[in-house]
Backbone bond lengths (Angstrom), bond angles and torsions (degrees), N, CA, C in turn:
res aa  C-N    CA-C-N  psi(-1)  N-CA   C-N-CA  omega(-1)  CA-C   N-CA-C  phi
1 X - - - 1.452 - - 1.521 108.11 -
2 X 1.502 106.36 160.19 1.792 98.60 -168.10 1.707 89.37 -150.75
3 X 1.423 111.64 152.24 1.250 138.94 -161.57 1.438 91.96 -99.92
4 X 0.741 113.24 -18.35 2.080 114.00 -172.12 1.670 102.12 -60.90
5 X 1.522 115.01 130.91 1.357 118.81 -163.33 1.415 71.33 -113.41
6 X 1.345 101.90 153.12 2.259 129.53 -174.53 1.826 77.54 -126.68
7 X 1.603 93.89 156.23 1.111 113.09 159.12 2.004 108.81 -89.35
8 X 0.993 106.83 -172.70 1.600 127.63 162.90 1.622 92.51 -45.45
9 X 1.172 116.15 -92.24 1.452 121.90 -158.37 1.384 114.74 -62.69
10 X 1.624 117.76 -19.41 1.714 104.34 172.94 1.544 106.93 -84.99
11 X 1.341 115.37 -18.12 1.094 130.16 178.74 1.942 119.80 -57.09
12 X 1.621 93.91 -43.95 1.512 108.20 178.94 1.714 99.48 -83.36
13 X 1.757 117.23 -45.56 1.334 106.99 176.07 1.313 135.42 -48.88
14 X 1.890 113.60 -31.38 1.117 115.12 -174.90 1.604 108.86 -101.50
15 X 1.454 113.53 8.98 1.989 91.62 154.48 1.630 91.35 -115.85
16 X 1.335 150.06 53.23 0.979 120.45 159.64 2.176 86.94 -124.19
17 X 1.146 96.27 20.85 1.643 111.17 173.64 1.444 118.50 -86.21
18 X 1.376 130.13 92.92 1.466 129.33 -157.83 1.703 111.66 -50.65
19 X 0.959 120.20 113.70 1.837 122.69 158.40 1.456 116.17 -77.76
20 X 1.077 95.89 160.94 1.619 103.32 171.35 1.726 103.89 -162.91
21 X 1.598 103.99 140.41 1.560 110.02 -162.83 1.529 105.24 -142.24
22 X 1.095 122.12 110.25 1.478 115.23 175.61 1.339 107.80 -136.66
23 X 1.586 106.95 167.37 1.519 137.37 -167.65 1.397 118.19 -149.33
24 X 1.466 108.72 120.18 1.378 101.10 -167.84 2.182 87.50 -130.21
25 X 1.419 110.64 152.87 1.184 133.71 170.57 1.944 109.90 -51.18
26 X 1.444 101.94 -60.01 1.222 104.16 167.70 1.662 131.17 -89.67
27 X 1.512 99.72 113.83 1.687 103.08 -163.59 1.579 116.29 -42.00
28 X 1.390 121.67 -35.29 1.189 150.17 -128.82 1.966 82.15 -91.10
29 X 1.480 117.50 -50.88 1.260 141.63 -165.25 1.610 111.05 -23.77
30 X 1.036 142.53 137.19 1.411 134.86 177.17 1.553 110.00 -79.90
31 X 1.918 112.68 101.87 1.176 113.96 163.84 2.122 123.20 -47.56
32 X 1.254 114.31 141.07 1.539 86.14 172.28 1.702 95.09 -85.87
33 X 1.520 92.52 -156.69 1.063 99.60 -155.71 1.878 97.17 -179.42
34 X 1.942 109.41 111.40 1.259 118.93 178.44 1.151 103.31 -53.93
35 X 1.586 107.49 139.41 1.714 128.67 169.29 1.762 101.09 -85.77
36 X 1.451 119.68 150.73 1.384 100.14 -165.96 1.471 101.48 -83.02
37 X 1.204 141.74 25.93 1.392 135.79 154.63 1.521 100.93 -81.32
38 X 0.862 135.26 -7.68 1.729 115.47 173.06 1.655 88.00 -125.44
39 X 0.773 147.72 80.81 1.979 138.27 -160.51 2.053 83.88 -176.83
40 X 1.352 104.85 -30.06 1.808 90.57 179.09 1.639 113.56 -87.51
41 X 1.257 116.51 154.21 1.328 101.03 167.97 1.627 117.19 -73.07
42 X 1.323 135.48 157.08 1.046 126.87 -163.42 1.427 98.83 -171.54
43 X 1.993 112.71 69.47 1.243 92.73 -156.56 2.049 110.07 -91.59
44 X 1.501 107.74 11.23 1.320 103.92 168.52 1.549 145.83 -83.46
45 X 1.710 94.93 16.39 1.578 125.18 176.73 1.953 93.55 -49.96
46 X 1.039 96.35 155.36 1.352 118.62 142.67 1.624 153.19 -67.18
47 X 0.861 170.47 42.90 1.542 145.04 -123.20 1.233 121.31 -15.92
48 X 1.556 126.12 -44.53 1.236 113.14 162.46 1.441 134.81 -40.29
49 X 1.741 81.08 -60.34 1.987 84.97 179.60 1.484 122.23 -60.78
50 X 1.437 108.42 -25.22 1.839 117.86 -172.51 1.862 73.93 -57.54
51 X 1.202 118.18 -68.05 1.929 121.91 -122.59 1.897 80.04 -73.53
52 X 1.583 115.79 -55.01 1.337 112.75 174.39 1.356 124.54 -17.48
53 X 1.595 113.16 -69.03 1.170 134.28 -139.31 2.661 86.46 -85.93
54 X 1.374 101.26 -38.91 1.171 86.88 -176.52 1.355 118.35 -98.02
55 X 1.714 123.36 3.87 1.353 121.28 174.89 1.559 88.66 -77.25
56 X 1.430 135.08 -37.23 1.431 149.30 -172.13 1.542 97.88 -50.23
57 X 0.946 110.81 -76.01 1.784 124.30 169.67 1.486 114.66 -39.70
58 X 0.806 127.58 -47.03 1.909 143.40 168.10 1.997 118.72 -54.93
59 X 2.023 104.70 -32.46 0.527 98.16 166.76 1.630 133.53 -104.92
60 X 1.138 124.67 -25.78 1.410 161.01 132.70 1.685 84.82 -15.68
61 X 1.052 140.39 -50.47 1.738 141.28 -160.81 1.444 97.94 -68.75
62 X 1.232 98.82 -68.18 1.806 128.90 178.41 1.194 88.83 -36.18
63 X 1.403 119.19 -98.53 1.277 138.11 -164.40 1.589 116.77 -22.82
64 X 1.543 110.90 -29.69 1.858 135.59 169.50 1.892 106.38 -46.18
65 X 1.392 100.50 -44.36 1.257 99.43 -149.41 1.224 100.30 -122.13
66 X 1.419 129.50 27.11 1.603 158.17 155.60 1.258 101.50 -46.03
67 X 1.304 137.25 143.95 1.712 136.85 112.26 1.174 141.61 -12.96
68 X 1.058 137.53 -176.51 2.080 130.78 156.40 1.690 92.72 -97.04
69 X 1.385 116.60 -18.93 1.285 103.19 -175.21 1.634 120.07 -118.76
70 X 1.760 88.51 29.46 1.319 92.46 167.51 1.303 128.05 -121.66
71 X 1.235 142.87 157.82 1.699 142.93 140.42 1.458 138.05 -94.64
72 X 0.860 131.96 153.20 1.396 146.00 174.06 1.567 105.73 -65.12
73 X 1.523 120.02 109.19 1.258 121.22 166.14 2.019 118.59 -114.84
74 X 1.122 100.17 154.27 1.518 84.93 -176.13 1.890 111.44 -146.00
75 X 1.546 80.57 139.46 1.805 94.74 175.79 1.259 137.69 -94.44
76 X 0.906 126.77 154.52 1.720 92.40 163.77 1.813 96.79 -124.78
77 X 1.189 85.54 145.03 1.684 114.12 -171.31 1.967 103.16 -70.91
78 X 1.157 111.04 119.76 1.624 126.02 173.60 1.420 98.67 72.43
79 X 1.264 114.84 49.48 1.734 140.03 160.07 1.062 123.77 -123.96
80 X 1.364 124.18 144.39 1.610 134.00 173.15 1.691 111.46 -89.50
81 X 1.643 110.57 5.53 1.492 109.92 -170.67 1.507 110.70 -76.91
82 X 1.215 109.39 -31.94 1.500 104.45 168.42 2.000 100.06 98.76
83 X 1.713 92.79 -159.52 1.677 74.66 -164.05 1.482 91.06 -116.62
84 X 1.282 115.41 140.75 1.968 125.34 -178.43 1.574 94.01 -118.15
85 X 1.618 107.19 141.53 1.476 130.40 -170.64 1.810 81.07 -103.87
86 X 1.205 92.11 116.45 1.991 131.81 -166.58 1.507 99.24 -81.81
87 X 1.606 100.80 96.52 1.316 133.05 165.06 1.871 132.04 -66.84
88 X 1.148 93.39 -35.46 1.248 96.66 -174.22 1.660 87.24 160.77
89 X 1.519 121.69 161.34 1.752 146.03 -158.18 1.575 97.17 -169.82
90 X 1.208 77.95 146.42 2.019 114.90 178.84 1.048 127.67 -142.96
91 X 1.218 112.10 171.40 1.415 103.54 169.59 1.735 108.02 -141.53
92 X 1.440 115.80 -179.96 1.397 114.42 171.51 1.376 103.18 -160.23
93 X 1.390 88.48 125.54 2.162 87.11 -169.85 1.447 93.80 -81.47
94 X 1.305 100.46 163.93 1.747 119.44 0.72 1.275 118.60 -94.10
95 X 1.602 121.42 4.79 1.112 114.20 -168.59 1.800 131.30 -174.82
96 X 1.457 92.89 35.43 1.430 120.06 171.45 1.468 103.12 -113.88
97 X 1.760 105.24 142.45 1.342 79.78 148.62 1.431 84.32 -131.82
98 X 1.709 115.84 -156.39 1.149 122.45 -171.02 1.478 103.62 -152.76
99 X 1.902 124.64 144.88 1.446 119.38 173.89 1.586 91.64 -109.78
100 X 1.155 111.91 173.68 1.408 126.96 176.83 1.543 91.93 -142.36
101 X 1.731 108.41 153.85 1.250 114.83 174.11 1.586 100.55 164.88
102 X 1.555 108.28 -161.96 1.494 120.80 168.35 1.384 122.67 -144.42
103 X 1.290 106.50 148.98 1.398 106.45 -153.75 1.737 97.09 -93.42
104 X 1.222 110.32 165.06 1.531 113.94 -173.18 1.746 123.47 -45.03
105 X 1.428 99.98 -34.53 1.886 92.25 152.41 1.165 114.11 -71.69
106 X 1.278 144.53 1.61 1.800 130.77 173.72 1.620 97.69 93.75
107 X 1.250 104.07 13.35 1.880 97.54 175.22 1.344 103.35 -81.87
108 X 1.507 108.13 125.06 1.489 116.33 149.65 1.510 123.41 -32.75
109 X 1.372 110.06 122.78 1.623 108.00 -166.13 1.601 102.08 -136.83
110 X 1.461 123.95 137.30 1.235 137.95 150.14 1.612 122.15 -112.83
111 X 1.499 117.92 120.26 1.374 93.71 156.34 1.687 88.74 -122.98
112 X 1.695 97.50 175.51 1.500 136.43 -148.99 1.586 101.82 -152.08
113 X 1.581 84.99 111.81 1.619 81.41 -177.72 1.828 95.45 -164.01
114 X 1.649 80.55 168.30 1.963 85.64 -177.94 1.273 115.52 -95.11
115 X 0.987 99.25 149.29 1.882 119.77 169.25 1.625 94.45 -28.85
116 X 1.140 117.49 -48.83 1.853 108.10 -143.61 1.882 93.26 -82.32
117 X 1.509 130.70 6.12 1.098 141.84 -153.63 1.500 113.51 -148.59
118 X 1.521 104.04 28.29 1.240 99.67 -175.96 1.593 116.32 -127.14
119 X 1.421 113.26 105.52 1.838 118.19 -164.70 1.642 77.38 -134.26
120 X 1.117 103.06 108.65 2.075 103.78 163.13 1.694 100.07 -112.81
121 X 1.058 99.90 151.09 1.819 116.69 136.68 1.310 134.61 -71.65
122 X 1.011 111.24 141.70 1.810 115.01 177.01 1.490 86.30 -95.58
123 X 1.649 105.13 161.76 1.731 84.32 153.70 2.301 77.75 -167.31
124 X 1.333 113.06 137.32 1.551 107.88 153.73 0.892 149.83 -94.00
125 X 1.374 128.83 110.36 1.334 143.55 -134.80 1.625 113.28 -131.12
126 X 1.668 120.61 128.15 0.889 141.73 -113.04 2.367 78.87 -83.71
127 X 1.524 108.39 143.31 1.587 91.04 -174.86 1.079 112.51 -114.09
128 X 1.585 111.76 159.66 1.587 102.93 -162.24 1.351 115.38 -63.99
129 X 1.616 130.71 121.60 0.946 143.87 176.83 1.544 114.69 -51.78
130 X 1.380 125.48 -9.86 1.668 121.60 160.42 1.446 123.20 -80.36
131 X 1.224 102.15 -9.76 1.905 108.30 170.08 1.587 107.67 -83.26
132 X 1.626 111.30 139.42 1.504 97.59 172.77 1.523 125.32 -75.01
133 X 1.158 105.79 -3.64 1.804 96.45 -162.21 2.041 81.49 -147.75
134 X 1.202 106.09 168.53 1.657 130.26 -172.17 1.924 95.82 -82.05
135 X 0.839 137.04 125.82 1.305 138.76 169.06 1.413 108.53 -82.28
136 X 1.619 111.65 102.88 2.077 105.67 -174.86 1.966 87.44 -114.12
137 X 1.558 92.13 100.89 1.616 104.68 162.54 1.353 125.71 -62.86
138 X 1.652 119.78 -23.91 1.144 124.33 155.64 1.387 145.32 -21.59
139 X 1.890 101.18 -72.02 1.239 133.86 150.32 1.736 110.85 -33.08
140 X 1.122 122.83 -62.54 1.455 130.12 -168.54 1.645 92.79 -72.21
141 X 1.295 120.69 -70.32 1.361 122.24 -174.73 2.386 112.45 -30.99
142 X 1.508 86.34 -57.30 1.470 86.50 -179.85 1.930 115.09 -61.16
143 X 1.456 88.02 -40.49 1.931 88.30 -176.16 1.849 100.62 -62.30
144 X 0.875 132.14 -29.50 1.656 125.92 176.95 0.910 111.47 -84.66
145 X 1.769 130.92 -24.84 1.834 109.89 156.57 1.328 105.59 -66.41
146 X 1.392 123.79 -52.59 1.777 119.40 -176.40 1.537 100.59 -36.00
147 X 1.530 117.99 -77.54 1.291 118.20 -179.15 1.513 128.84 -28.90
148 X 1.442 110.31 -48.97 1.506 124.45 165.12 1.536 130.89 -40.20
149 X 1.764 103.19 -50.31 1.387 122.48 -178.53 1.910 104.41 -71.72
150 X 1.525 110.42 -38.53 1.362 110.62 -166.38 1.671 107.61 -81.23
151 X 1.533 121.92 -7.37 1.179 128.83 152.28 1.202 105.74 -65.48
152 X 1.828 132.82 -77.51 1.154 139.81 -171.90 1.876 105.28 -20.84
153 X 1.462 91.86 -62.78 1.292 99.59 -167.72 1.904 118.41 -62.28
154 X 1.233 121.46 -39.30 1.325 139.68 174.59 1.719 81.27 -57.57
155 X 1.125 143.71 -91.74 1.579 155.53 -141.54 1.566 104.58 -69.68
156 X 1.501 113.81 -3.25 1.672 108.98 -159.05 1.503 136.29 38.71
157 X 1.391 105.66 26.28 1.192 115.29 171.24 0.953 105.64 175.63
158 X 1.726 120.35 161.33 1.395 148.99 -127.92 1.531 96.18 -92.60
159 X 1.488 97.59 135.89 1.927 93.46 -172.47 1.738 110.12 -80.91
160 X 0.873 132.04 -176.32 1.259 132.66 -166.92 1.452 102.24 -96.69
161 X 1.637 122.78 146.54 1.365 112.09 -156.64 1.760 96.79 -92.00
162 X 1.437 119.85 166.24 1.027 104.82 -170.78 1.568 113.19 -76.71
163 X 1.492 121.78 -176.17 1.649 113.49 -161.65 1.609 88.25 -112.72
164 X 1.462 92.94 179.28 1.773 93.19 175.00 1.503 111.55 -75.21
165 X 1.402 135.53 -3.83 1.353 108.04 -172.92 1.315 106.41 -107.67
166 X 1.830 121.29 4.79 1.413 119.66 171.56 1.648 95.88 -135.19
167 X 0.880 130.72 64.17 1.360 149.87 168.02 2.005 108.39 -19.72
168 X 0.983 108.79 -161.65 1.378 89.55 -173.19 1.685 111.18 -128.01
169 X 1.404 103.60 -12.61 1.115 132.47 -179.17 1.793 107.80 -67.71
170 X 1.694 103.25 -47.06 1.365 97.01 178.85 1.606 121.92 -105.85
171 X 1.561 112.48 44.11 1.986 140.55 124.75 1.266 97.49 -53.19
172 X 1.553 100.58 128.70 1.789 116.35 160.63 0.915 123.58 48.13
């Protein structure tokens, strides 16, 4: 507990400041840990970008504690879509986002769905042994919010979210 009196506005600044709190069984376990592009307050996000920016973070975590011979695959929970090896993600405000990927026959796959409908699975799944290196979309996903925020911040204000015909997923 802390004696430090906030005004009104540090008061609203510091819960609209993302936390993150985890607990794992095994001590050893890799806590995550906010990148300082989601660590500022930034309370003129969207729903998209909030759910974007921390399914991004969720996977990027996963992706930490991967194999060389693994990938990041993902479900979504009380769906018949099954599980797609995670290509690249977007978003579109205020409140879609979208995964890209392929589904276990190698079919090109999109789903499109809202913030208010979004419970996935992670799951690691064995990667195709003709690629040289593990593809962690995570990693890329988090460095383009960092990148994003350090524009915001250089420009003093929030960059424009991307549109549907350059999505955000296909940056870097």
């Amino acid at each position: 507990m802390t004696d430090a009196i906030a005004t009104a506005a540090e008061a609203e600044e510091n819960a609209a400041l993302p936390r993150l709190h985890e607990v794992h069984c095994d001590p050893a376990a890799r806590s995550a840990t906010l990148p300082e592009g989601l660590r500022q307050a930034q309370p003129a996000k969207s729903p998209a970008r909030w759910a974007y920016e921390r399914v991004a973070l969720y996977i990027r975590n996963f992706e930490a504690g991967l194999e060389a011979g693994e990938e990041v695959a993902l479900a979504f929970t009380g769906s018949e879509t099954g599980v797609i090896r995670i290509e690249g993600m977007g978003y579109f405000d205020p409140d879609i986002l979208s995964f890209y990927g392929r589904d276990p026959s190698g079919a090109k796959t999109q789903i499109v769905q809202h913030v208010s409908r979004i419970s996935v699975l992670l799951r690691a799944v064995r990667r195709d042994t003709a690629a040289p290196s593990p593809e962690r979309i995570g990693f890329r996903l988090v460095a383009d919010i960092e990148a994003e925020a350090e524009a915001e911040a250089e420009a003093g204000k929030p960059v424009p979210a991307a549109t549907p015909a350059t999505p955000a997923a296909s940056r870097g």
